[in-house]
Backbone as CSV, one residue per row, in Angstrom:
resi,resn,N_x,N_y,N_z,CA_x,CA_y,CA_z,C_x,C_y,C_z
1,UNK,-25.145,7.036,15.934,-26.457,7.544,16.336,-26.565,7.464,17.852
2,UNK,-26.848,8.669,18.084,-27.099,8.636,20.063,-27.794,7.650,20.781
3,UNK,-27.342,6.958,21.851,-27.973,5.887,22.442,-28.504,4.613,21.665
4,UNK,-27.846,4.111,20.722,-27.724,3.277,19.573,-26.448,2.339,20.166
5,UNK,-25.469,3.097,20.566,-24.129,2.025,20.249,-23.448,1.823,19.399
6,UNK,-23.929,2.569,18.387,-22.864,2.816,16.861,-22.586,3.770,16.845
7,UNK,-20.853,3.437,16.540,-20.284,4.697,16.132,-20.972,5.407,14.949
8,UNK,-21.003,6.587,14.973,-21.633,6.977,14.340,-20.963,7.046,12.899
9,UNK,-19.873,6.977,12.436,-19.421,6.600,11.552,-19.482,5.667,10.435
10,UNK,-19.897,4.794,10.993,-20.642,3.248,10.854,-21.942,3.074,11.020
11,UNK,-23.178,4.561,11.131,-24.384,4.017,11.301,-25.189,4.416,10.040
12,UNK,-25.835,3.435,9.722,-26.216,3.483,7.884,-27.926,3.618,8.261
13,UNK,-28.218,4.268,9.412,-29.447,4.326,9.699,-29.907,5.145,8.561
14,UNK,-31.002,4.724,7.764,-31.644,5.361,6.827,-31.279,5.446,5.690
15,UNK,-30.539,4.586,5.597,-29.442,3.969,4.103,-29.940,3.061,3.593
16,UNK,-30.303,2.997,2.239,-30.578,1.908,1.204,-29.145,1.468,1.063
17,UNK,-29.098,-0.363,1.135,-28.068,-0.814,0.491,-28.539,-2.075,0.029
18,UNK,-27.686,-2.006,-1.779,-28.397,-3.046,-2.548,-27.293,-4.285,-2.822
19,UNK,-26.942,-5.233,-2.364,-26.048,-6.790,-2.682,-26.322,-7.269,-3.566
20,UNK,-25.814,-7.578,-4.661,-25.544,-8.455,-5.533,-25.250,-10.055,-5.106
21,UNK,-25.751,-11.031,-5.351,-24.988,-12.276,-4.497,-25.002,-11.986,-3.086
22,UNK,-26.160,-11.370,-2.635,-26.075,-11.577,-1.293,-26.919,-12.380,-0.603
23,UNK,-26.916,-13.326,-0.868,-28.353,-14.549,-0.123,-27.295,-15.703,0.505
24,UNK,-25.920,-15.157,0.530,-25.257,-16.175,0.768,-23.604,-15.747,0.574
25,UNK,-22.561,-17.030,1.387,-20.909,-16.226,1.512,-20.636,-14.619,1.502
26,UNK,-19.787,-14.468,1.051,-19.348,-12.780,1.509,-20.552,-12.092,1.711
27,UNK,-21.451,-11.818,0.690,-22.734,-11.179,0.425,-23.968,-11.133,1.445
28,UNK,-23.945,-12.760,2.042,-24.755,-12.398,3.350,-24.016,-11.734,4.210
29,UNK,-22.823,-12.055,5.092,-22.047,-11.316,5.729,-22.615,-9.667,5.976
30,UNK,-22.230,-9.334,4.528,-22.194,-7.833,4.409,-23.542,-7.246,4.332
31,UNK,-24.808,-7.908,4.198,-26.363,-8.104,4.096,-26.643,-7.861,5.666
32,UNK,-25.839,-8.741,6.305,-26.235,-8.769,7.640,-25.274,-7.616,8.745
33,UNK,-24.576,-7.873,8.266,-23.544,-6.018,8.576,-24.543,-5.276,8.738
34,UNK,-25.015,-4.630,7.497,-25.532,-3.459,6.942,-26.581,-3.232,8.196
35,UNK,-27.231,-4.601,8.006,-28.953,-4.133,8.996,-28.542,-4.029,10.101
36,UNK,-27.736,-4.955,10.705,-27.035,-4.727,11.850,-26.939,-2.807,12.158
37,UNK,-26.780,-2.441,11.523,-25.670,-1.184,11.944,-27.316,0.384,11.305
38,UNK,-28.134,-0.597,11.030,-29.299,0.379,10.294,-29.866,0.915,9.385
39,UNK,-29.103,-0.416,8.295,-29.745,-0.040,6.609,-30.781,-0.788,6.687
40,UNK,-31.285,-0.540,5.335,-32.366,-1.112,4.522,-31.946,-2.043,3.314
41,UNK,-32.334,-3.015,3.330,-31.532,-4.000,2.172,-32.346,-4.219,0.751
42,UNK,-31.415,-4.308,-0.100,-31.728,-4.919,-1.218,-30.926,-6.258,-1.639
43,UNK,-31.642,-7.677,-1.756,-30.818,-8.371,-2.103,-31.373,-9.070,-2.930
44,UNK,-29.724,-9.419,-3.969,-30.011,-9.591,-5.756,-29.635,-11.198,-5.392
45,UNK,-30.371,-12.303,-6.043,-29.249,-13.355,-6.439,-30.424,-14.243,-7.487
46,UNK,-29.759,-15.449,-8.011,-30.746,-16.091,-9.322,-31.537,-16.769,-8.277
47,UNK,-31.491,-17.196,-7.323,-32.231,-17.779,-6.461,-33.282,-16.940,-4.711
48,UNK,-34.518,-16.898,-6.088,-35.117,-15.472,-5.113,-35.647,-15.997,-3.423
49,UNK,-35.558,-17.675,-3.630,-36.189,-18.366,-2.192,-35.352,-18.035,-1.134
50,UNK,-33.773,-18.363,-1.508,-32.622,-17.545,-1.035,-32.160,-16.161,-0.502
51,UNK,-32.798,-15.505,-1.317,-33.008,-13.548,-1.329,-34.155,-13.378,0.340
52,UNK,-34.757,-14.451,-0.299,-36.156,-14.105,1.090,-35.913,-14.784,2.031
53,UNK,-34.614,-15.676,2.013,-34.607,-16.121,3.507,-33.567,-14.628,4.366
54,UNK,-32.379,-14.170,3.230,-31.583,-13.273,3.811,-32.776,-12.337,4.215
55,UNK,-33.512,-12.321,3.802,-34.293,-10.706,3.677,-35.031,-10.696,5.008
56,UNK,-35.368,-12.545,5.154,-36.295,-12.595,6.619,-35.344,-11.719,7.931
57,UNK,-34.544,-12.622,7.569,-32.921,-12.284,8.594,-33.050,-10.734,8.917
58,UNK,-32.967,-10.117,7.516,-32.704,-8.580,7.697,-34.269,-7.998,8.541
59,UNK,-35.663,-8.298,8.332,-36.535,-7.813,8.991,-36.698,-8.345,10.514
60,UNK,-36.065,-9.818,10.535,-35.335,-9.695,12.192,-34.773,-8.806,12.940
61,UNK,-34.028,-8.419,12.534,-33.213,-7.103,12.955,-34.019,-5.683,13.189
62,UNK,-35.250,-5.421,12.320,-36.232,-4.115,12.705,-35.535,-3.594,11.498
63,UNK,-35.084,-3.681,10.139,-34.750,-3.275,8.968,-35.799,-3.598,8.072
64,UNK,-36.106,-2.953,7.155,-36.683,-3.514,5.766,-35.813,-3.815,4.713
65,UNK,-36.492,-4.930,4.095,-35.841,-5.505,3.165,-36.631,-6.416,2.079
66,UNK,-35.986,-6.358,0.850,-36.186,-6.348,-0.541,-35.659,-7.375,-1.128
67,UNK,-36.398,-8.507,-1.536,-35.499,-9.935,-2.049,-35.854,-9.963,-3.530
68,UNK,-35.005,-10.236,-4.259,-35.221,-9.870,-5.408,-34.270,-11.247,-6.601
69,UNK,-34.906,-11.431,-7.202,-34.341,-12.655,-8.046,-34.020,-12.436,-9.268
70,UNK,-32.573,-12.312,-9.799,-31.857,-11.786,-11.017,-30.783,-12.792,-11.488
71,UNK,-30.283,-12.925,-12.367,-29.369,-12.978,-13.010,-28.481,-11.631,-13.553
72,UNK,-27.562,-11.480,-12.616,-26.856,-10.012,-12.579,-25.687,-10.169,-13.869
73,UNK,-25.876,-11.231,-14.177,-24.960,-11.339,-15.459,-25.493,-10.755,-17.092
74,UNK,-27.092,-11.113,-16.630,-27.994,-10.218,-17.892,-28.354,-8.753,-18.033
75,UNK,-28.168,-7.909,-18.806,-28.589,-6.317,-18.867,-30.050,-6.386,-18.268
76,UNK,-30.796,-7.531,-19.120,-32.226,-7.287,-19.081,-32.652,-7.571,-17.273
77,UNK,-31.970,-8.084,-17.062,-32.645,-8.767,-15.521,-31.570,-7.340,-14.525
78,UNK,-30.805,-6.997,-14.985,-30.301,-6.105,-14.468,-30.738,-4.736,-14.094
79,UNK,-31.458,-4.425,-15.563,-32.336,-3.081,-15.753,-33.311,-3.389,-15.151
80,UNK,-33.912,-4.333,-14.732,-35.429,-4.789,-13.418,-34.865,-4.655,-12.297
81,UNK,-34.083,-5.202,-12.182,-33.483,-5.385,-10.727,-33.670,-3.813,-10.482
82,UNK,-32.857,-2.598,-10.799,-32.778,-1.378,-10.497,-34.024,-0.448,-10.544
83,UNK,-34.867,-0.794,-11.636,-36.032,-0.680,-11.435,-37.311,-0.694,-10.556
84,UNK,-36.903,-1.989,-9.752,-37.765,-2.524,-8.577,-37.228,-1.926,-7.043
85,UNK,-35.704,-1.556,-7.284,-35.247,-1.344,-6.262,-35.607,0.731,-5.811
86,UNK,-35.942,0.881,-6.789,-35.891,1.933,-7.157,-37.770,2.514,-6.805
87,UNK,-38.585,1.263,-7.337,-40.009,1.537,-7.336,-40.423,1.597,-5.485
88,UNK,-39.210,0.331,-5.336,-39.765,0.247,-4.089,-39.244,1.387,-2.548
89,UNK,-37.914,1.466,-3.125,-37.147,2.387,-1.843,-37.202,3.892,-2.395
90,UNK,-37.047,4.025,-3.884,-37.186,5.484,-4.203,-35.593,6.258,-4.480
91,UNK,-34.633,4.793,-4.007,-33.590,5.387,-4.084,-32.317,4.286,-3.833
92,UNK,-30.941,4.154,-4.238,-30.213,3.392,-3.320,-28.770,3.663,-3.280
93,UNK,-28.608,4.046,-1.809,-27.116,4.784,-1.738,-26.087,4.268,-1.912
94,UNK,-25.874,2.620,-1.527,-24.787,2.116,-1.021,-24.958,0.876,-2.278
95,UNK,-24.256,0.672,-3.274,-24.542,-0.741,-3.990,-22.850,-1.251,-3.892
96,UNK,-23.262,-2.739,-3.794,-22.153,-3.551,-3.582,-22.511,-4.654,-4.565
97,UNK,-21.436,-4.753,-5.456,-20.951,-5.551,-6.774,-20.493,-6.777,-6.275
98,UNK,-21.118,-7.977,-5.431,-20.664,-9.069,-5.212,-20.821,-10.103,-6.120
99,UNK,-22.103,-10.497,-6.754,-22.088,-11.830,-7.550,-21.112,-12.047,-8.229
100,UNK,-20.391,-12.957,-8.208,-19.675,-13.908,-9.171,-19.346,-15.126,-8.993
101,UNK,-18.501,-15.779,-10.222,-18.309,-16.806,-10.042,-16.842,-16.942,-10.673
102,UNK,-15.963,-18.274,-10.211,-15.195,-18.199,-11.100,-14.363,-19.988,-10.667
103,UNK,-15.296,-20.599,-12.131,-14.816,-21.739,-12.113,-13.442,-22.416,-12.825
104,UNK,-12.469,-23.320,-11.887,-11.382,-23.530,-12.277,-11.155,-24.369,-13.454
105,UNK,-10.455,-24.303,-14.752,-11.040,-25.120,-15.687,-9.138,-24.231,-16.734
106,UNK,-8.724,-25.714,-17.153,-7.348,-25.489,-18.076,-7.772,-24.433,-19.179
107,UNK,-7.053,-23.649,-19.796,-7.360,-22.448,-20.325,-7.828,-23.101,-21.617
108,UNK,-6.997,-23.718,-22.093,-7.553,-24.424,-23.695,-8.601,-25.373,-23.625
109,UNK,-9.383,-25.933,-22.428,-10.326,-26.127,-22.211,-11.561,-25.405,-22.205
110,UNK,-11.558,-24.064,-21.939,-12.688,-23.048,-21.616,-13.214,-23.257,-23.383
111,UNK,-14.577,-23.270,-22.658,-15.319,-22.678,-24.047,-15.841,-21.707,-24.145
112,UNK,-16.185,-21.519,-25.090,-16.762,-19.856,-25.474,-18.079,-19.036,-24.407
113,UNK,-18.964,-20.473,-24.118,-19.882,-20.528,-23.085,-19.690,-19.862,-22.272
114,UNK,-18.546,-20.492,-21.438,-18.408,-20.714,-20.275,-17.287,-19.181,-19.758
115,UNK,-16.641,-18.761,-20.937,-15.894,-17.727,-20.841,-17.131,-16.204,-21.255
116,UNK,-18.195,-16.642,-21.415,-18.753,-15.867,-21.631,-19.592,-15.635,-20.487
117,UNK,-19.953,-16.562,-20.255,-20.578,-16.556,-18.616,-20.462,-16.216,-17.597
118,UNK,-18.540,-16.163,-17.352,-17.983,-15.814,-16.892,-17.456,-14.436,-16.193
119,UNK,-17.230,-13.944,-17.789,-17.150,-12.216,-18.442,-18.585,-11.359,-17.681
120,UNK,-19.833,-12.320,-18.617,-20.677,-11.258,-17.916,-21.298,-11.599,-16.958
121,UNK,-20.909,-12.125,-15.606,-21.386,-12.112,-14.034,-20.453,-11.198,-13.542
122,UNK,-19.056,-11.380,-13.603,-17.836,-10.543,-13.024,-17.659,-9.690,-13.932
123,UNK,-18.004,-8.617,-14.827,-17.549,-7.752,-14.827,-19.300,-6.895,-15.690
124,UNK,-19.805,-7.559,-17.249,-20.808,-6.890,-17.695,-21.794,-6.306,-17.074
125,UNK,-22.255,-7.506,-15.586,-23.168,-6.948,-15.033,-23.082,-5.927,-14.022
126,UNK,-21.766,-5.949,-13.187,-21.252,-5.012,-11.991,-21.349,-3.593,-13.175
127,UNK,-21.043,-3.617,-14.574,-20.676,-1.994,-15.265,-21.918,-1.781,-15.185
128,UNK,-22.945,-2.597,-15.952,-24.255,-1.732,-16.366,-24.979,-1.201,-14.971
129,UNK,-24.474,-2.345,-13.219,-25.376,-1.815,-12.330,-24.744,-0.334,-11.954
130,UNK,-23.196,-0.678,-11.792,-22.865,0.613,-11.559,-23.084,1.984,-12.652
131,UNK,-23.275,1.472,-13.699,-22.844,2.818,-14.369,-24.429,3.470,-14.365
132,UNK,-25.555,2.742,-14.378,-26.900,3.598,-14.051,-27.222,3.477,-12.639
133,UNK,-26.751,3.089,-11.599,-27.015,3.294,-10.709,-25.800,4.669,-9.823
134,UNK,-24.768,4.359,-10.351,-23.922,5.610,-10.029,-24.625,6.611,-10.912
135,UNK,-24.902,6.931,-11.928,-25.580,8.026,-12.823,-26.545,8.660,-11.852
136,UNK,-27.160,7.810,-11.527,-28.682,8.221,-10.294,-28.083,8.540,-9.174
137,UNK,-27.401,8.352,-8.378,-26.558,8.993,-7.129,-25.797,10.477,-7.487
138,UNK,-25.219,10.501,-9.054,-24.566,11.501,-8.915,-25.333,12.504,-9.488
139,UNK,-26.660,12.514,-9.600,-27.344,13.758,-10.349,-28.639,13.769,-8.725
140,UNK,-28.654,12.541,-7.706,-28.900,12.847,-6.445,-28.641,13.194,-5.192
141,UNK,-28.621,12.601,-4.837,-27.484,13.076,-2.995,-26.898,12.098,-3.226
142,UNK,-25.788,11.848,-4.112,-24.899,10.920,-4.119,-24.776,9.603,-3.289
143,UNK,-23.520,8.933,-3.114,-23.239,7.549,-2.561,-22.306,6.938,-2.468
144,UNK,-21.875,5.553,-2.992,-20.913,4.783,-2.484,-21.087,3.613,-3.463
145,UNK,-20.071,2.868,-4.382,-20.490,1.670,-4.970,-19.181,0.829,-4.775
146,UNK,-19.173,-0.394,-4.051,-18.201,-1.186,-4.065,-18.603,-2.205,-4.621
147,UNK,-17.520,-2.524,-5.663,-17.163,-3.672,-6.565,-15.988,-4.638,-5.781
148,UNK,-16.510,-6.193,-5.894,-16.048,-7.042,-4.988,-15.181,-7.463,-5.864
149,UNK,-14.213,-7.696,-5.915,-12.674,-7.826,-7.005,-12.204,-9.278,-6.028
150,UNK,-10.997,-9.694,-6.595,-9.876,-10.569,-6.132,-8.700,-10.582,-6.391
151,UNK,-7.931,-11.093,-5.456,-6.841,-11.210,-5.880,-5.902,-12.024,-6.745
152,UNK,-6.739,-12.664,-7.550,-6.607,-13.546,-8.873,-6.230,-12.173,-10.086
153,UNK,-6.982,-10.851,-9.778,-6.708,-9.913,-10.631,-5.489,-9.017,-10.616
154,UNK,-4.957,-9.699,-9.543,-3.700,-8.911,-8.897,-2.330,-10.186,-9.319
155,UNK,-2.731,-11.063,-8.981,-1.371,-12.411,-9.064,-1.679,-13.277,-9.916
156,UNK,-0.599,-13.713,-10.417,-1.133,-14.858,-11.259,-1.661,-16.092,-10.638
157,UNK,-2.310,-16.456,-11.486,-3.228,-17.834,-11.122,-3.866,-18.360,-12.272
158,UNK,-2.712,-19.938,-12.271,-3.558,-20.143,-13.650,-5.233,-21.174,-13.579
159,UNK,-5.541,-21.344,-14.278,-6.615,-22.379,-14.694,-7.986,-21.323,-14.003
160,UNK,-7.808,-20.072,-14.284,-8.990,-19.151,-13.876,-8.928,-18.025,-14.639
161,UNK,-8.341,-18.209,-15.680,-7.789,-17.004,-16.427,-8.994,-16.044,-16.956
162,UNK,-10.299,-16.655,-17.715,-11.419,-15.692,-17.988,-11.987,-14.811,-16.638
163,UNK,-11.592,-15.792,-15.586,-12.267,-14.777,-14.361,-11.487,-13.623,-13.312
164,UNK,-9.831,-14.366,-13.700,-9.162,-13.012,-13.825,-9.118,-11.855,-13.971
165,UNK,-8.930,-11.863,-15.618,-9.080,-11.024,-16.776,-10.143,-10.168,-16.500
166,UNK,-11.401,-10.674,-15.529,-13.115,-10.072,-15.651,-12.320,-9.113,-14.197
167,UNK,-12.173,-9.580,-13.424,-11.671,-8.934,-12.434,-10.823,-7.860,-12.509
168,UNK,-9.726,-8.319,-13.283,-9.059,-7.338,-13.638,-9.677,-6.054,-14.373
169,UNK,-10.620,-6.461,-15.153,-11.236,-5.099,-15.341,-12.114,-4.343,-14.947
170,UNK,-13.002,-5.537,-13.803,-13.784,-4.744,-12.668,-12.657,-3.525,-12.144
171,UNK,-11.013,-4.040,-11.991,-10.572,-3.039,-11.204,-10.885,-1.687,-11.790
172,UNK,-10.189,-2.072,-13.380,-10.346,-0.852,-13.794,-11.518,0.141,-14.327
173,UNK,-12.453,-0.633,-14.195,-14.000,0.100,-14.025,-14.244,0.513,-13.194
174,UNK,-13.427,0.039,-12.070,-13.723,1.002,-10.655,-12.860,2.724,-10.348
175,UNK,-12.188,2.407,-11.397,-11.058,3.893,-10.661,-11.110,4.385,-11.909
176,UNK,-12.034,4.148,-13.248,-12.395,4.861,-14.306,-13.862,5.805,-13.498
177,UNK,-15.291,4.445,-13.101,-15.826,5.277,-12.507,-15.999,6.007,-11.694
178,UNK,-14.893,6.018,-10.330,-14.640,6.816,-9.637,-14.314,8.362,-10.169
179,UNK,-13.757,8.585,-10.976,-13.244,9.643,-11.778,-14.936,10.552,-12.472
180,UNK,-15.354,9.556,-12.793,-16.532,9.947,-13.893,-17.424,10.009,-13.322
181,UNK,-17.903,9.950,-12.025,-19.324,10.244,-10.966,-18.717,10.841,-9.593
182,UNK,-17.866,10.884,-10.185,-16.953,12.646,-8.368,-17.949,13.392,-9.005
183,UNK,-17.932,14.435,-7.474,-17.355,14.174,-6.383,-18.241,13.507,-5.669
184,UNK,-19.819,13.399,-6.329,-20.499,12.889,-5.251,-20.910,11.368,-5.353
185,UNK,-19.910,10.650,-5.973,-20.270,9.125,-5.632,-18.857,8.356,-6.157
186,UNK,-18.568,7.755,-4.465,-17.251,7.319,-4.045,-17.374,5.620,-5.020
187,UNK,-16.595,5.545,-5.546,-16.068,3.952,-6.005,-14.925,3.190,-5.922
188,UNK,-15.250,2.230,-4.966,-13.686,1.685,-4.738,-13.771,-0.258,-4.885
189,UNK,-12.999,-0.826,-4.563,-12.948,-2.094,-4.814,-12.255,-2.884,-3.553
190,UNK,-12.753,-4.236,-3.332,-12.520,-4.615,-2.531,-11.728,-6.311,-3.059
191,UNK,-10.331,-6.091,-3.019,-9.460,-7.922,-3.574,-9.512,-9.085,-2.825
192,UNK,-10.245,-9.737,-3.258,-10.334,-10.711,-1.851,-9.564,-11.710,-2.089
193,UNK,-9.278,-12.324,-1.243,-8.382,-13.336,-1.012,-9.312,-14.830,-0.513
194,UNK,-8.618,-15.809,-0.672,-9.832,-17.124,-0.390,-10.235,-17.134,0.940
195,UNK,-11.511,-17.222,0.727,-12.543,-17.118,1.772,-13.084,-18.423,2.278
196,UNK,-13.747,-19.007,3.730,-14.088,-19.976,3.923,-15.555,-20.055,3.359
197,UNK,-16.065,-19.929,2.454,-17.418,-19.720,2.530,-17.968,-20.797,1.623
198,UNK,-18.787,-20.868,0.854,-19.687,-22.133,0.272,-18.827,-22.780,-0.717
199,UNK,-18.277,-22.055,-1.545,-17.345,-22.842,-2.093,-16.015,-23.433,-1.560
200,UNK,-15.616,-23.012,-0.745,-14.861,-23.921,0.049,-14.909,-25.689,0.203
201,UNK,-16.085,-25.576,-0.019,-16.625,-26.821,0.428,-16.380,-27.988,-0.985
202,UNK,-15.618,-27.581,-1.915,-15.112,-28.261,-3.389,-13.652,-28.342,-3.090
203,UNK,-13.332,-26.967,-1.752,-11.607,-27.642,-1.831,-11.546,-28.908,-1.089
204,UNK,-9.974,-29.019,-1.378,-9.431,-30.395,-1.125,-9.379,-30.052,0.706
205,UNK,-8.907,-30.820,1.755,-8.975,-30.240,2.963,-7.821,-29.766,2.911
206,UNK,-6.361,-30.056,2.446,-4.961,-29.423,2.334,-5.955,-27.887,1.824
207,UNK,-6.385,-27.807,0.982,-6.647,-26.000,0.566,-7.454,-25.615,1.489
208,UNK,-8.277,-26.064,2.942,-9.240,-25.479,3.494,-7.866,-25.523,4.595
209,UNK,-7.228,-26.298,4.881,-6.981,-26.292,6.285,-5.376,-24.678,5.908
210,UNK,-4.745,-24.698,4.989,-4.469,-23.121,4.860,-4.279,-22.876,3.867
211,UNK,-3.432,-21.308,3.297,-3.500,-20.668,2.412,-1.921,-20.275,2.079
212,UNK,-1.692,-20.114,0.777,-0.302,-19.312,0.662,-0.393,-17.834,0.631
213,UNK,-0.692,-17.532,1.823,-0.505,-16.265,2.104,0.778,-15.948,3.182
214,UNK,0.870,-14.568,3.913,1.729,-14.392,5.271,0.650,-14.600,6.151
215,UNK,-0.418,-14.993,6.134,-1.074,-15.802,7.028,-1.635,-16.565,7.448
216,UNK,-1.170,-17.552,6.288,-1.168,-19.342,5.975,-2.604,-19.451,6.117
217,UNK,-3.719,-18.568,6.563,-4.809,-19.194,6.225,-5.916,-18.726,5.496
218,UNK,-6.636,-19.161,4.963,-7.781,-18.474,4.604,-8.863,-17.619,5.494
219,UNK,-9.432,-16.766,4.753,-10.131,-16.091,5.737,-11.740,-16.660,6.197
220,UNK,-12.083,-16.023,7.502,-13.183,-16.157,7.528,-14.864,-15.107,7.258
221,UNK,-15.454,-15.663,6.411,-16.275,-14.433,5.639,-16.337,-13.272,6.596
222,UNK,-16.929,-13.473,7.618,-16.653,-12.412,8.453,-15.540,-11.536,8.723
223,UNK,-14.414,-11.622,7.876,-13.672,-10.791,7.427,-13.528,-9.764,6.606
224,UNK,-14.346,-10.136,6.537,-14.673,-9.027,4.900,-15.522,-7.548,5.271
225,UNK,-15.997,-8.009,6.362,-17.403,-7.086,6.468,-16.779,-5.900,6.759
226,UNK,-15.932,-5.363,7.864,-15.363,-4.272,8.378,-14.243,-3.144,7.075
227,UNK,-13.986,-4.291,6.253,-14.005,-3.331,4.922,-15.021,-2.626,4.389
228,UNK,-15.970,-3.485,4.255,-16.966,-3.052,3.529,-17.643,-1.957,4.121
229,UNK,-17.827,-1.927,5.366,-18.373,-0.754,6.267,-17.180,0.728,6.059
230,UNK,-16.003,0.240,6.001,-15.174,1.366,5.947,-15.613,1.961,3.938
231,UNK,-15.667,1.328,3.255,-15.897,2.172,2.394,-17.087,2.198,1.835
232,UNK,-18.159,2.125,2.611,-19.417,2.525,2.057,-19.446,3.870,3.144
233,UNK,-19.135,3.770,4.068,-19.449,5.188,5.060,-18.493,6.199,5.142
234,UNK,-18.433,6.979,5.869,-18.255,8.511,5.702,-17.005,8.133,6.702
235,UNK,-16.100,7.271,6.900,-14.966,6.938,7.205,-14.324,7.120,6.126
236,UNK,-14.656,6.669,5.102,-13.230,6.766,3.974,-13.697,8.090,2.990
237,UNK,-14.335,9.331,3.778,-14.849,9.846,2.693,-13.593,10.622,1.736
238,UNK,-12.530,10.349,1.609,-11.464,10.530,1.170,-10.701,9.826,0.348
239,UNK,-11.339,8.328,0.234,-10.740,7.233,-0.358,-12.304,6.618,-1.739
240,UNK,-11.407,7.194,-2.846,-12.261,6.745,-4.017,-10.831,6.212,-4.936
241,UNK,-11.292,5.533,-5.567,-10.392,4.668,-7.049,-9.725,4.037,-6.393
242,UNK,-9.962,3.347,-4.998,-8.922,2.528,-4.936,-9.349,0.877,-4.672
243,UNK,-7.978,-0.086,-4.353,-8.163,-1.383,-4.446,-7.776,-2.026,-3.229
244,UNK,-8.621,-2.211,-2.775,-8.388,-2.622,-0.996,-8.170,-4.224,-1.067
245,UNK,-7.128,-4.876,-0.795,-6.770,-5.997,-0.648,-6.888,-6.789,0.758
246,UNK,-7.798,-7.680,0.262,-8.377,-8.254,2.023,-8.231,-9.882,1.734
247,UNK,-6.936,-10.382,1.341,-5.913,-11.364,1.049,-5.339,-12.167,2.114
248,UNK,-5.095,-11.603,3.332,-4.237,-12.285,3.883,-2.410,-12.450,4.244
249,UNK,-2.638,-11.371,2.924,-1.129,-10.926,2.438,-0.515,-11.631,1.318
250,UNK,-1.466,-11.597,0.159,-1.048,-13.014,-0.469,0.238,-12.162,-1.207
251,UNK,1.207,-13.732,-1.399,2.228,-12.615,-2.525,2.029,-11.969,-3.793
């Protein structure tokens, strides 16, 4: 945008964008990207005191913004969430599939609970947001939906296997719906690799201080963001179904 300072490539001036898990790690990051550069936010997480502190952040900036308190793992809190986002902006271009979780626990240990809990934060709730919220982009002026993946769905790794498995099929919900809401709403995925961010703070310091990657360390959240800008905007308008690995180089 002229006399802005953003490339214009990168300027989301007048862009709804809605976070999942964004009151916090990767999710604020990319919360605070967005306004930065001239969106309008929507942010999802179970903790709405959280939502409204990101949200203060974002009306710092001269953005509006939308704090909103869900459990993105439930249909029902899911179908509100889109609802509200919808009552209130009228519309939302850019959604990003961040909430999850994925706790480490021996496989014959998992219980049904907990593998269920699992299942639907990382993968039930990212389908139902994407698949009616891509529905609404592609019968409007289309959009952009990135699903936040890992690279647990790519390599093995044991004692995380239900949240794998969820990942692993976020991938493939992503380059199914890419296919099924062309041409006018791009879906791609983003593999992350270990991040320094809140959970960090459970590793041991040997796992904080590096990583088995080719670049022995973990990243810092602020790593993430310049992906995320490349495939929500009209930089990658060429790049749908794919799986962007932001690892580190893990093997």
């Amino acid at each position: 945008m002229e006399g802005t300072g953003i490339d214009p490539l990168f300027d989301f001036s007048g862009k709804v964008v809605l976070v999942t898990g964004g009151s916090r790690g990767l999710g604020r990051q990319m919360v605070r990207a967005f306004a930065e550069r001239g969106a309008d936010l929507i942010i999802a997480s179970r903790k709405v005191e959280a939502c409204e502190e990101a949200a203060a952040e974002v009306r710092s900036l001269g953005r509006r913004a939308l704090a909103i308190g869900a459990h993105c793992g439930r249909w029902d809190d899911v179908d509100r969430l889109i609802e509200q986002a919808y009552d209130h902006f009228g519309r939302v271009d850019i959604l990003v599939n961040n909430a999850g979780m994925g706790p480490e626990q021996p496989s014959d240990e998992t219980s049904e609970a907990l593998f269920d809990s699992v299942v639907n934060l990382n993968l039930k709730g990212p389908f139902r947001l994407a698949a009616r919220i891509g529905k609404r982009m592609a019968d409007g002026d289309g959009g952009a939906i990135i699903n936040i993946s890992s690279i647990a769905s790519l390599t093995p790794m044991p004692r995380v296997v239900p949240y794998a498995a969820a990942k692993a099929g976020l991938n493939a919900m992503t380059v199914s719906l890419a296919h099924e809401y062309a041409p006018k709403v791009r879906v791609n995925a983003i593999c992350a690799g270990p991040f320094l961010t809140d959970i960090a703070l459970a590793w041991t310091e040997e796992m904080r201080a590096g990583a088995a990657n080719a670049l022995r360390r973990n990243g810092d959240p602020r790593e993430i963001v310049t992906s995320a800008l490349y495939l929500a905007s009209p930089a990658s308008s060429f790049t749908t179904g794919a799986l962007i690995r932001v690892d580190g180089g893990a093997a």
